[in-house]
C-alpha positions in Angstrom: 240.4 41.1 -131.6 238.3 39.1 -129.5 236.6 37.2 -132.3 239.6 36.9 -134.9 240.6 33.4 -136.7 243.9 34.0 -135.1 242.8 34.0 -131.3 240.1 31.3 -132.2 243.2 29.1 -133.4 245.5 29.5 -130.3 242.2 29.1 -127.9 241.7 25.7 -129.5 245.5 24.7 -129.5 245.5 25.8 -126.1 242.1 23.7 -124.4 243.5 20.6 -126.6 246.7 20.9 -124.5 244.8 21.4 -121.7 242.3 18.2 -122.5 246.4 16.2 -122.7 247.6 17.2 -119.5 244.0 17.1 -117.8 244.5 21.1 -116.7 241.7 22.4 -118.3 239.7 23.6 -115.5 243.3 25.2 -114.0 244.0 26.7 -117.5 240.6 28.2 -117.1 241.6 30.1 -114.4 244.6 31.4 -115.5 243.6 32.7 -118.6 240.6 34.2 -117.1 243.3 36.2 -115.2 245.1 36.6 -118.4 242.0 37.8 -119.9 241.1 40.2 -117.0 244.6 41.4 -116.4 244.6 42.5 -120.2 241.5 44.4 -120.4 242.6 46.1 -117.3 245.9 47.4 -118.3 246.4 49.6 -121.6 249.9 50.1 -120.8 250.3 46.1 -121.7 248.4 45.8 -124.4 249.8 48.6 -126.2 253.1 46.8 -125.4 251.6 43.7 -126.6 250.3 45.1 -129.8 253.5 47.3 -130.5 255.2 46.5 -133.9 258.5 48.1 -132.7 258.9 46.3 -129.5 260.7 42.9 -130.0 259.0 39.3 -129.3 262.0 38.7 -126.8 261.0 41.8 -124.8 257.0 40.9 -125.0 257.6 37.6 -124.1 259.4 38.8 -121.0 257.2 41.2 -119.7 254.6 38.6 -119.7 256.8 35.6 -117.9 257.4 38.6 -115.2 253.8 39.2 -115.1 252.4 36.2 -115.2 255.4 33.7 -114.4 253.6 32.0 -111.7 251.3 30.0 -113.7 251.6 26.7 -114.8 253.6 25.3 -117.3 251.0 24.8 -119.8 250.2 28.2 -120.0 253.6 29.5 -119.7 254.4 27.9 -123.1 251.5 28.9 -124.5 252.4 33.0 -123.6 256.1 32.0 -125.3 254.6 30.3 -128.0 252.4 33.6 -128.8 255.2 35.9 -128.4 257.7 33.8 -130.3 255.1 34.2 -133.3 254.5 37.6 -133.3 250.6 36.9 -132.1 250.7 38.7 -128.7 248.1 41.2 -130.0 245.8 38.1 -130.4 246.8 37.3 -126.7 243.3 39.0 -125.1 241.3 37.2 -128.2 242.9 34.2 -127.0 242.1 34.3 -123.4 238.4 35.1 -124.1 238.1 32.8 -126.3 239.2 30.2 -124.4 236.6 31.1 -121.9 234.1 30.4 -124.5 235.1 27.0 -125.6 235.5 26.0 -121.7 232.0 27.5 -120.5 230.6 25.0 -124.4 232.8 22.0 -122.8 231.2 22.6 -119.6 227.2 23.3 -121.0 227.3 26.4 -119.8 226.8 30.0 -121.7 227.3 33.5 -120.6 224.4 36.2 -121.8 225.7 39.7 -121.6 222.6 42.3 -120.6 223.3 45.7 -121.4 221.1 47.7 -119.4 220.8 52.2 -118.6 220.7 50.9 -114.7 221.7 48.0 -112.8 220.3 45.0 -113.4 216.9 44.9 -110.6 215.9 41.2 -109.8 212.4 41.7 -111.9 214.0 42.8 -114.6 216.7 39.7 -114.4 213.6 37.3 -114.5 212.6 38.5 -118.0 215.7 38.6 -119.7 216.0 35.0 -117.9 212.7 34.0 -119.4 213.7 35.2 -122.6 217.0 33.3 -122.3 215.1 30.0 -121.6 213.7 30.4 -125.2 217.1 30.9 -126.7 219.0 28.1 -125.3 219.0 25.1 -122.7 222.3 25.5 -121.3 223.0 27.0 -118.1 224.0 30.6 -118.5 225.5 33.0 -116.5 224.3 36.7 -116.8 226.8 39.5 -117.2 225.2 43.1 -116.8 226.6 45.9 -118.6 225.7 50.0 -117.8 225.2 52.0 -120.9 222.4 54.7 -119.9 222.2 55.7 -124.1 219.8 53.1 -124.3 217.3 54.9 -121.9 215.8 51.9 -120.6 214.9 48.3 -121.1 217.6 45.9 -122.3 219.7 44.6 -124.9 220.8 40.5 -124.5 223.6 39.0 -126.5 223.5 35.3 -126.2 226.7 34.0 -128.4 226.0 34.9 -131.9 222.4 36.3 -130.9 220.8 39.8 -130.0 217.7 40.8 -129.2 216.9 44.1 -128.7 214.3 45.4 -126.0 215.5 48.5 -125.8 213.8 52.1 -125.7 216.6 53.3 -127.8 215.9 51.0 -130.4 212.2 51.4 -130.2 212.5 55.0 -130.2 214.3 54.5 -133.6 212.1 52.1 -135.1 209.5 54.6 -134.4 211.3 57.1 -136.1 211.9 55.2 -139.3 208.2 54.5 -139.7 207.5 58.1 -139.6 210.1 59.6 -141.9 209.3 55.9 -144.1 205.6 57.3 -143.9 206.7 61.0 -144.8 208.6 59.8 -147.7 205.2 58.0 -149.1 203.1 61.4 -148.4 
């Protein structure tokens, strides 16, 4: 729930905290690990996400995980839990990230390419980033080999699609499209 009006909320609450105390760039980092630690452990967010286990329990699990952090972000884990929002907790870290990398100008592009990203390659989608946006973006390369080669770019709300998937597809709209008209 990356995306949800929920996590988008909390992420707000959270950087205008932040802005207060002046710990934004260390409330960065820690939900960064928030965010990474989430996505890496299924176990915890099926915990998190569990109607049946209690907000007092969830809330504990994460102050032993994660009870080293500072005190801005430890009340912001108890303030989820205490809510019943720690489902929205991953939504909340990424988005968080967002709204730090748009205080600080910067943007990150994911690339989702069939092989690793070569350094020619990385110049074109970079070109094609220039034309999208002028802040300073950071490229994230994904591996999906479905889409047999080329690249798709998702640069915040925007995709383009450079794919030989999608071209493959195209192509094969136009001919059933033309088929149909026969």
């Amino acid at each position: 729930m990356k995306g949800s009006r929920v996590a988008i909320r909390y992420a707000k609450a959270l950087l205008a905290t932040a802005k207060e105390q002046q710990a934004v760039d260390q409330v960065a980092d820690e939900m960064e690990l928030v965010y990474t630690t989430l996505e890496n452990n299924q176990e915890l967010k099926a915990v998190l996400a569990s109607p049946v286990i209690s907000a007092e329990l969830k809330g504990d699990t994460l102050n032993a995980i994660f009870g080293k952090l500072s005190p801005a972000v430890k009340t912001f884990l108890a303030l989820v839990t205490e809510n019943n929002r720690a489902n929205h907790l991953g939504g909340a870290a990424f988005k968080y990230k967002q709204l730090y990398q748009e205080l600080q100008g910067k943007q990150e592009a994911e690339v989702t390419t069939a092989v690793p990203l070569t350094p020619a390659l990385e110049k074109v989608v970079m070109e094609k980033i220039k034309t999208l946006t002028d802040k300073k973006v950071e490229l994230v390369n994904t591996i999906n080999q479905d889409i047999i080669g080329g690249f798709i770019l998702r640069l915040g709300d925007q995709q383009f699609d450079a794919s030989v998937a999608n071209q493959l597809q195209s192509l094969g709209h136009k001919l059933s499209n033309r088929k149909a008209l026969s």
